[in-house]
OpenMM code with the backbone's topology and positions (N, CA, C; nanometers):
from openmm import Vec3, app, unit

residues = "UNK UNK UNK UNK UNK UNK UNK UNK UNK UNK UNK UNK UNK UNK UNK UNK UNK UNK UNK UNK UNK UNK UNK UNK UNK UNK UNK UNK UNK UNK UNK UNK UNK UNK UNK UNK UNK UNK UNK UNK UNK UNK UNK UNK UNK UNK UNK UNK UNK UNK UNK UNK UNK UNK UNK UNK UNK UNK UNK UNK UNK UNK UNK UNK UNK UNK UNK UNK UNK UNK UNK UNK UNK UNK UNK UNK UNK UNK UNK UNK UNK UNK UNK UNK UNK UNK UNK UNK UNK UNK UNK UNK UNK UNK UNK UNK UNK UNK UNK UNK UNK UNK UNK UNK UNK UNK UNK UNK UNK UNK UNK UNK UNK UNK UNK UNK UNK UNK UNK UNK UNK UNK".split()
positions = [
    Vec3(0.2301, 1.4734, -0.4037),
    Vec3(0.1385, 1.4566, -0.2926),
    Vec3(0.2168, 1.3985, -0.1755),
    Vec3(0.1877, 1.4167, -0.0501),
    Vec3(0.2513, 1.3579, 0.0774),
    Vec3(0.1335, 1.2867, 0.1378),
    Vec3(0.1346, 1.2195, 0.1870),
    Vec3(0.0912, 1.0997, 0.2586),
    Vec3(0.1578, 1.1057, 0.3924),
    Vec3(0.0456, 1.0700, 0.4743),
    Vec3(0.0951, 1.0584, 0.5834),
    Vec3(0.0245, 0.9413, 0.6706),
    Vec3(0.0983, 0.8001, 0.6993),
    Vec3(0.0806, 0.6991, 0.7844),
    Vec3(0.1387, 0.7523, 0.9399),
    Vec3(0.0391, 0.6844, 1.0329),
    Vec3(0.0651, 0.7353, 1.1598),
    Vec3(-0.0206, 0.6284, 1.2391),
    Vec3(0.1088, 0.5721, 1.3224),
    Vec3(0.0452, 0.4263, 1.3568),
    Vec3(0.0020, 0.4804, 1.4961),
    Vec3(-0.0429, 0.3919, 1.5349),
    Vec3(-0.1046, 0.3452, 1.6790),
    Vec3(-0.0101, 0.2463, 1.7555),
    Vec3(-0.0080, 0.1919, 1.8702),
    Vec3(0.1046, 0.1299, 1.9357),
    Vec3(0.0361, 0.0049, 1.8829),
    Vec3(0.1344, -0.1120, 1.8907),
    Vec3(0.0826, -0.2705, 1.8048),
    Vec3(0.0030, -0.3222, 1.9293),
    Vec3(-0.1054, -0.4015, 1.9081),
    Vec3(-0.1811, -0.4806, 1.9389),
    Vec3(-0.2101, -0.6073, 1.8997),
    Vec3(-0.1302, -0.7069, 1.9657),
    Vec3(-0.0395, -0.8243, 1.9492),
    Vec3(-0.0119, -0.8357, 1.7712),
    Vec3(-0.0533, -0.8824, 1.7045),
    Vec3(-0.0122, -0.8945, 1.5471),
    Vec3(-0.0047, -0.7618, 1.5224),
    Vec3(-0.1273, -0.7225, 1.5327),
    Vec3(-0.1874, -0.5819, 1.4241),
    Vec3(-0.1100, -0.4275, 1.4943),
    Vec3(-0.0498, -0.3754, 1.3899),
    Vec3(-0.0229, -0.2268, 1.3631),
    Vec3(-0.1419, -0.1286, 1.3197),
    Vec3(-0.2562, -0.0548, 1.3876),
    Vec3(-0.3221, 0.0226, 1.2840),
    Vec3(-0.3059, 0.1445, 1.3013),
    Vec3(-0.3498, 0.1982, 1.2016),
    Vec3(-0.3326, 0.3526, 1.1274),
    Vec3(-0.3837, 0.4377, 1.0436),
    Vec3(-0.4010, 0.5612, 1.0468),
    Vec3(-0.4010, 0.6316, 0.9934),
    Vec3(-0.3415, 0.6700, 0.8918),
    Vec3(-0.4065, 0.6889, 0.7351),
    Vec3(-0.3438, 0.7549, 0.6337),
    Vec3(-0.4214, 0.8915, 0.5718),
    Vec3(-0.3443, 1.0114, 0.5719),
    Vec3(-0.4150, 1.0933, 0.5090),
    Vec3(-0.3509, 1.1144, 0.4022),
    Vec3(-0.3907, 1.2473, 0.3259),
    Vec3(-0.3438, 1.2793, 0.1892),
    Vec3(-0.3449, 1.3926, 0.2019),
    Vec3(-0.2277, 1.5070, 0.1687),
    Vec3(-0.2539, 1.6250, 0.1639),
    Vec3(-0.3366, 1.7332, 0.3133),
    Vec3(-0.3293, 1.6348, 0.3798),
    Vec3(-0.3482, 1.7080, 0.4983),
    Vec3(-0.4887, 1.6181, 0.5366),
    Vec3(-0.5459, 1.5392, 0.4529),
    Vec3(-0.6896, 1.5343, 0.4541),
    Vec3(-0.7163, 1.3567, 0.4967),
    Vec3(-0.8291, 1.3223, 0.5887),
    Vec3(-0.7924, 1.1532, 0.6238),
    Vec3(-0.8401, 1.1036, 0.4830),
    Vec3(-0.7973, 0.9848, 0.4759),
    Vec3(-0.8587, 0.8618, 0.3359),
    Vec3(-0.9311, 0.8085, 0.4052),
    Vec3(-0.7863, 0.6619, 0.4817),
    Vec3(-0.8899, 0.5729, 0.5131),
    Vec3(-0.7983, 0.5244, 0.6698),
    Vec3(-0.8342, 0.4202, 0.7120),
    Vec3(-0.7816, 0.3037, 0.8433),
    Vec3(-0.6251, 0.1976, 0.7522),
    Vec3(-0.5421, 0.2096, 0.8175),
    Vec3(-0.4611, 0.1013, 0.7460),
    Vec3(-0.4261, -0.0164, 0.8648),
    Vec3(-0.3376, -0.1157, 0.8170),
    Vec3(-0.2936, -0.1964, 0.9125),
    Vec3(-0.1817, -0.2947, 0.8337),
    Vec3(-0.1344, -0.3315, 0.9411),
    Vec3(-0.0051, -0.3797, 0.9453),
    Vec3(0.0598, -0.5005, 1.0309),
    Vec3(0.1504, -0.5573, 1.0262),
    Vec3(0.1988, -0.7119, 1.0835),
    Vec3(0.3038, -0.6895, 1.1792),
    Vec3(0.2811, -0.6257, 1.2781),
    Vec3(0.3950, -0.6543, 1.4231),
    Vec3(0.5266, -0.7558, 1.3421),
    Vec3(0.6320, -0.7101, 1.3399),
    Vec3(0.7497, -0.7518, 1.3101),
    Vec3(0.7621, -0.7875, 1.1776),
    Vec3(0.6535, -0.7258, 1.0463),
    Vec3(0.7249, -0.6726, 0.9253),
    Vec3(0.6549, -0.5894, 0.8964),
    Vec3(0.6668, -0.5045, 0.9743),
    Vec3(0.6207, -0.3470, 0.9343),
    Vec3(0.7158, -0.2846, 0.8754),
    Vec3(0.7184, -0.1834, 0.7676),
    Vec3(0.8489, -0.1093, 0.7161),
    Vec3(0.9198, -0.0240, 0.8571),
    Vec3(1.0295, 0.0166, 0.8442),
    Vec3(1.0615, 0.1546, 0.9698),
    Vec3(1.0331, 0.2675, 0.9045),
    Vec3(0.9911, 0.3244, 1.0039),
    Vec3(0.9687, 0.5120, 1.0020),
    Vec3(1.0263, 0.5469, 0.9102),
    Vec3(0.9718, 0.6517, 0.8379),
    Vec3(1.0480, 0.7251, 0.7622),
    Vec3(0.9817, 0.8023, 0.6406),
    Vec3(1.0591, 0.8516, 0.5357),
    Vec3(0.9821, 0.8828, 0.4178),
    Vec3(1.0180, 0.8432, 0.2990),
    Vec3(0.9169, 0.7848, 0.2464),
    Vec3(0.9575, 0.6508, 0.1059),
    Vec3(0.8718, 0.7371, -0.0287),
    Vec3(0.9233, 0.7298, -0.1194),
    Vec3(0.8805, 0.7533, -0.2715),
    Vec3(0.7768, 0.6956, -0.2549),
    Vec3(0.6547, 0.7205, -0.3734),
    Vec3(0.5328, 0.6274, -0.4194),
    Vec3(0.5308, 0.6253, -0.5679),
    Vec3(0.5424, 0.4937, -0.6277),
    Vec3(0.5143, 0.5211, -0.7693),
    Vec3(0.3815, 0.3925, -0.7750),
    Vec3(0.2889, 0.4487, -0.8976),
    Vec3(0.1813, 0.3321, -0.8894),
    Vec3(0.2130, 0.2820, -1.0572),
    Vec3(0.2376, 0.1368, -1.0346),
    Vec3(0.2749, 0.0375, -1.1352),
    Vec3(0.1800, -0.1015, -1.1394),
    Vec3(0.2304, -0.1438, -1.2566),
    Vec3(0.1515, -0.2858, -1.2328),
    Vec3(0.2224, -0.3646, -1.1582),
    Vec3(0.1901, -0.4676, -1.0325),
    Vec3(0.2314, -0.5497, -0.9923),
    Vec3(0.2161, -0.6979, -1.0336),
    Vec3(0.3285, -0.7179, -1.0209),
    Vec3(0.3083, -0.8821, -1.0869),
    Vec3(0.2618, -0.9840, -1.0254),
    Vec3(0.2597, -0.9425, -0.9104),
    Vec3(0.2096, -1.0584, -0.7824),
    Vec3(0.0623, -1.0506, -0.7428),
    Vec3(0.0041, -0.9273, -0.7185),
    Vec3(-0.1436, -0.9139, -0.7494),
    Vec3(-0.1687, -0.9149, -0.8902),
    Vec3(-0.1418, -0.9053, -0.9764),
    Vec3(-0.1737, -0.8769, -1.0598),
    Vec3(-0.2682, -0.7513, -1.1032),
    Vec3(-0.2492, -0.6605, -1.0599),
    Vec3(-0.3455, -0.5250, -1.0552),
    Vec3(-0.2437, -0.3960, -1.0489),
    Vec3(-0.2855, -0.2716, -1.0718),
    Vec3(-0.1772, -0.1395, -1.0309),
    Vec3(-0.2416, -0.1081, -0.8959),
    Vec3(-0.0985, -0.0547, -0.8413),
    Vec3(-0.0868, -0.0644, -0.6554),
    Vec3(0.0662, 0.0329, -0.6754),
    Vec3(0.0110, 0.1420, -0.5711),
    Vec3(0.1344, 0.1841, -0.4914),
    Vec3(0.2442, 0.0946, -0.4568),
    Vec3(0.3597, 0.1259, -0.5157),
    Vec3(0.4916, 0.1185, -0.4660),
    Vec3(0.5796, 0.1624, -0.4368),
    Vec3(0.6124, 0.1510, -0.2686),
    Vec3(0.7159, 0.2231, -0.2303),
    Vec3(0.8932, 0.1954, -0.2647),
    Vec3(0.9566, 0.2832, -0.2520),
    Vec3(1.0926, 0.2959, -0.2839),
    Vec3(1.1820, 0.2849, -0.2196),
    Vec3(1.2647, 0.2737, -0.1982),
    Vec3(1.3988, 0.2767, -0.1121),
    Vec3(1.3778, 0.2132, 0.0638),
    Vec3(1.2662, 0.1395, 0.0408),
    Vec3(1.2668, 0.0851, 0.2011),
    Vec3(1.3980, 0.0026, 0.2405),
    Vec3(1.4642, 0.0438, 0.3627),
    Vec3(1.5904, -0.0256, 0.3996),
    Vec3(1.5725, -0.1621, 0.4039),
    Vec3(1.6722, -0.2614, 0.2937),
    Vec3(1.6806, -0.3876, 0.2941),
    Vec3(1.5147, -0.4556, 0.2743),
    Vec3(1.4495, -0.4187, 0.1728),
    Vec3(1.3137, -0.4493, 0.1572),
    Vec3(1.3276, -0.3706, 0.0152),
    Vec3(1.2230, -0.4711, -0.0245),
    Vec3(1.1480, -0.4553, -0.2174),
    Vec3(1.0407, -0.4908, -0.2393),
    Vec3(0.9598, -0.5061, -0.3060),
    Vec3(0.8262, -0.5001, -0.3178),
    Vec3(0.7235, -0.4762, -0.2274),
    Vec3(0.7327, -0.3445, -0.1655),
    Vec3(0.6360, -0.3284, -0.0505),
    Vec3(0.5530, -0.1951, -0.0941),
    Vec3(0.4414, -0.2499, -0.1086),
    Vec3(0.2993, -0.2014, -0.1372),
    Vec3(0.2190, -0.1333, -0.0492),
    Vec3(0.1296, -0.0887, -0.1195),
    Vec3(-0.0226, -0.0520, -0.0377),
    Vec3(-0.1632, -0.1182, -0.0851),
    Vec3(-0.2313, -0.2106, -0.0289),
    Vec3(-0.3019, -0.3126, -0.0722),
    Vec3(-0.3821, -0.3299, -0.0172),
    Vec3(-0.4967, -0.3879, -0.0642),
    Vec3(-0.6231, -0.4422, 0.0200),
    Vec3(-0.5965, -0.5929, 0.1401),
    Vec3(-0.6446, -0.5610, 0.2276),
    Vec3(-0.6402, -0.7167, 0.3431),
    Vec3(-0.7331, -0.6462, 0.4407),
    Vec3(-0.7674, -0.7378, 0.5325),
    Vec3(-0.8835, -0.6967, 0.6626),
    Vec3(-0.7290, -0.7449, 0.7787),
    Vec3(-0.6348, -0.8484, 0.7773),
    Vec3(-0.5923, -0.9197, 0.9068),
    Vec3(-0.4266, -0.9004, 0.8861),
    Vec3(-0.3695, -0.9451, 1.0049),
    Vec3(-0.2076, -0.8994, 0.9614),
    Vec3(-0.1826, -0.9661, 0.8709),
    Vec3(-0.2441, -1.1196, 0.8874),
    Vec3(-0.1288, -1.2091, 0.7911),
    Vec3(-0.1482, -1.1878, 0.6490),
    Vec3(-0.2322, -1.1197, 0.6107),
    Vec3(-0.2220, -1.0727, 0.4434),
    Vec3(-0.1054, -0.9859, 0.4495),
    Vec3(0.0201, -0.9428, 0.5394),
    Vec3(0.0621, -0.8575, 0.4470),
    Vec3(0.2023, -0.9327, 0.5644),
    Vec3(0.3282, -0.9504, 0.4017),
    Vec3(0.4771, -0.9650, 0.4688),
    Vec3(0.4929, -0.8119, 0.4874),
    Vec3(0.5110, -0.7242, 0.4629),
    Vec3(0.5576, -0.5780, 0.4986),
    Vec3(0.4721, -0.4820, 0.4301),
    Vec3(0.3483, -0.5368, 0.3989),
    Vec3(0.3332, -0.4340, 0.2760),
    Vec3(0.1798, -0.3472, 0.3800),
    Vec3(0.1417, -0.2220, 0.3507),
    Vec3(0.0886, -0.1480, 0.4470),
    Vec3(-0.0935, -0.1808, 0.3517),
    Vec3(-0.1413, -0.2199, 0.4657),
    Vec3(-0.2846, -0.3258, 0.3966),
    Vec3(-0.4169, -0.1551, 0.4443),
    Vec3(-0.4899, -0.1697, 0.3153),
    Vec3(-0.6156, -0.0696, 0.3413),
    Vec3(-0.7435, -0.1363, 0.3521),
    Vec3(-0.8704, -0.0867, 0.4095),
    Vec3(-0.9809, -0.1438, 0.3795),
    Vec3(-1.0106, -0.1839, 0.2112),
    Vec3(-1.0715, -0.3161, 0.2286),
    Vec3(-1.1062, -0.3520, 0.0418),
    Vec3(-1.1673, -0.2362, -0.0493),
    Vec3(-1.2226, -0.1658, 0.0284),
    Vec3(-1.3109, -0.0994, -0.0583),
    Vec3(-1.2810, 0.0209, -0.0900),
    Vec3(-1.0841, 0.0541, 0.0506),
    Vec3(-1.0417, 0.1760, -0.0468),
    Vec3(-0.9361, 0.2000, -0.0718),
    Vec3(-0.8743, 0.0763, -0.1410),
    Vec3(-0.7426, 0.0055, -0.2039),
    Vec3(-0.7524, 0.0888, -0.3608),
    Vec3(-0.8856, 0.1219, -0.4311),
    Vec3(-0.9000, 0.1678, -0.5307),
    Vec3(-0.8933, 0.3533, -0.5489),
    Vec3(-0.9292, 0.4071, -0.4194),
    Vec3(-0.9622, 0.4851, -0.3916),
    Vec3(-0.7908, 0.6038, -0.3661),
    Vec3(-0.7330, 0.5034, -0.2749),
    Vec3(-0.5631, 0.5354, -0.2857),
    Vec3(-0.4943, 0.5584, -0.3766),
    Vec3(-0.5082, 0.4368, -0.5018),
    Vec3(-0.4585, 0.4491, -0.5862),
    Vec3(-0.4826, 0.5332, -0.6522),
    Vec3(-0.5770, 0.5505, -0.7044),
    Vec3(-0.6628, 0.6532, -0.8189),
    Vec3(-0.6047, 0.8298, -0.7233),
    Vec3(-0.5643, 0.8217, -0.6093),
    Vec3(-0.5513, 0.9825, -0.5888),
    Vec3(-0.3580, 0.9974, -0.5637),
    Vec3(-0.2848, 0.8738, -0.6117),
    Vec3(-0.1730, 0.8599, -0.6680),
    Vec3(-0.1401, 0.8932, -0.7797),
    Vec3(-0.2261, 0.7945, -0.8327),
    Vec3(-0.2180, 0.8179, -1.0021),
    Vec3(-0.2649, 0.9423, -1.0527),
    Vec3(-0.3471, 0.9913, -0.9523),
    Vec3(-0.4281, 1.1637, -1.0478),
    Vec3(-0.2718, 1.2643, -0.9781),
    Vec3(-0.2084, 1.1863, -0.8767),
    Vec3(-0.1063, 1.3388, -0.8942),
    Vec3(-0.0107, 1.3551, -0.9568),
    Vec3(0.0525, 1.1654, -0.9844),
    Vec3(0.1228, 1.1549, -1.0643),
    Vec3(0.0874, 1.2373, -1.2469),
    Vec3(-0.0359, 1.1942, -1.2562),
    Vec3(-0.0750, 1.2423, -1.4151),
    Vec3(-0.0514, 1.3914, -1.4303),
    Vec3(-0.0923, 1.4519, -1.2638),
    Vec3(-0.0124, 1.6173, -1.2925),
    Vec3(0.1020, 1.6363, -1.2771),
    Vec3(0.1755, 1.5735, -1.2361),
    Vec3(0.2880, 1.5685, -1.2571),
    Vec3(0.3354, 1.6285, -1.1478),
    Vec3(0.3236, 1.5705, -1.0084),
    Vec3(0.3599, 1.5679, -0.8740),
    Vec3(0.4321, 1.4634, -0.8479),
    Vec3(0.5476, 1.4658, -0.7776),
    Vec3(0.5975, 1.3353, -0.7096),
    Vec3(0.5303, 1.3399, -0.5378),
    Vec3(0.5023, 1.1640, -0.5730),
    Vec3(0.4454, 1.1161, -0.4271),
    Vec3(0.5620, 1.0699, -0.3133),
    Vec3(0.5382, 1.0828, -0.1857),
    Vec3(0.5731, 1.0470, -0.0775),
    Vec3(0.5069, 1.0304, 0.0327),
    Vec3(0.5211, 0.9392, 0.0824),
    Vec3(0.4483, 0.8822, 0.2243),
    Vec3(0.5704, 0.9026, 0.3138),
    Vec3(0.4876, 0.9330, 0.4834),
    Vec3(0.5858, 0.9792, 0.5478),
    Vec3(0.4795, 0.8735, 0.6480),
    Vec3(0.6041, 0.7757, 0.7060),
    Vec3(0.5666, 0.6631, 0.8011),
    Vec3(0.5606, 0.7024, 0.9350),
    Vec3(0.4910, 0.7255, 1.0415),
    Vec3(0.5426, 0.7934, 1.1900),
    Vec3(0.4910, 0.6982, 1.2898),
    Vec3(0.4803, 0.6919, 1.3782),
    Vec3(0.4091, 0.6317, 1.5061),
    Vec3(0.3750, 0.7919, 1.5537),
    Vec3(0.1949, 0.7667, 1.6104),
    Vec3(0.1520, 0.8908, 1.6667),
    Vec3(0.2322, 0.9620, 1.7876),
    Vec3(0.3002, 0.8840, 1.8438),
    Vec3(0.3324, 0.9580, 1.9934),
    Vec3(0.5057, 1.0386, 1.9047),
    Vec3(0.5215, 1.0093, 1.7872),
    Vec3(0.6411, 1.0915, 1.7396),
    Vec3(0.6319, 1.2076, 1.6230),
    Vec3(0.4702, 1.2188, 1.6046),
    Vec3(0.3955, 1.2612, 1.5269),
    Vec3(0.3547, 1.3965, 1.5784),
    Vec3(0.3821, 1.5343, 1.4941),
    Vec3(0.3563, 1.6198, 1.5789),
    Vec3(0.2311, 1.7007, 1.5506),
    Vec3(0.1053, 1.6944, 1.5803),
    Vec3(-0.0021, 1.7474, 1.5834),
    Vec3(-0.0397, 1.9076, 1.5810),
    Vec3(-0.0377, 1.9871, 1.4779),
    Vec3(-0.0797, 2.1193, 1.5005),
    Vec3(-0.2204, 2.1345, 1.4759),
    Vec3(-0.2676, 2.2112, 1.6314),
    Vec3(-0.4178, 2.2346, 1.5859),
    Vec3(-0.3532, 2.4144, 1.5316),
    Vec3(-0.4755, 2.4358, 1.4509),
    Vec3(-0.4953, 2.5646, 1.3869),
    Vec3(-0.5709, 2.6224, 1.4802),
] * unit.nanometer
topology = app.Topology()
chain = topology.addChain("A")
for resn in residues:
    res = topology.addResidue(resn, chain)
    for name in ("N", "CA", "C"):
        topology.addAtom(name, app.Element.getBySymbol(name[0]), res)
């Protein structure tokens, strides 16, 4: 599955964004002005985390960064780098990770800022 985050310009703390799936929106994300991951495209594997204690997306190979997630928060400061969803669809992410993983798809999220983001209408 591909994922696609696509921010908005920061508004003093907050980074927000867009995540779809497969072409299709999920949900709203957000993020912490100066530990946001950089652009790019990162692996997704969903594991148990030891720090929430719950299974959560984890991304891979972020430059000079490790444990950076996809997680529930409403405000920046819930998250050192990790890309925060509404509470109610932190479950909702996961579960359409884990169903592609179980078919046996590898995941990737592709990080952009909209103005580098290239929009095809059909």
């Amino acid at each position: 599955m591909l994922m696609y985050l696509i921010r908005e310009q920061p508004k003093g703390e907050a980074i927000r964004g867009t995540l779809t799936a497969d072409g299709q929106p999920v949900c709203t994300t957000l993020e912490r002005t100066g530990k946001a991951i950089p652009e790019g495209i990162y692996r997704i594997r969903v594991n148990h985390s030891p720090h929430f204690h719950r299974v959560l997306p984890l991304l891979y190979f972020v430059p000079g960064r490790s444990g950076i997630r996809i997680h529930r928060g409403t405000r920046p400061k819930h998250s050192e780098g990790c890309i925060l969803v509404p509470p109610d669809q932190e479950e909702k992410v996961t579960r359409l990770l884990l169903d592609a993983e179980k078919s046996g798809e590898e995941n990737y999220i592709e990080v952009r800022a909209r103005d580098t983001y290239n929009i095809i209408d059909n």
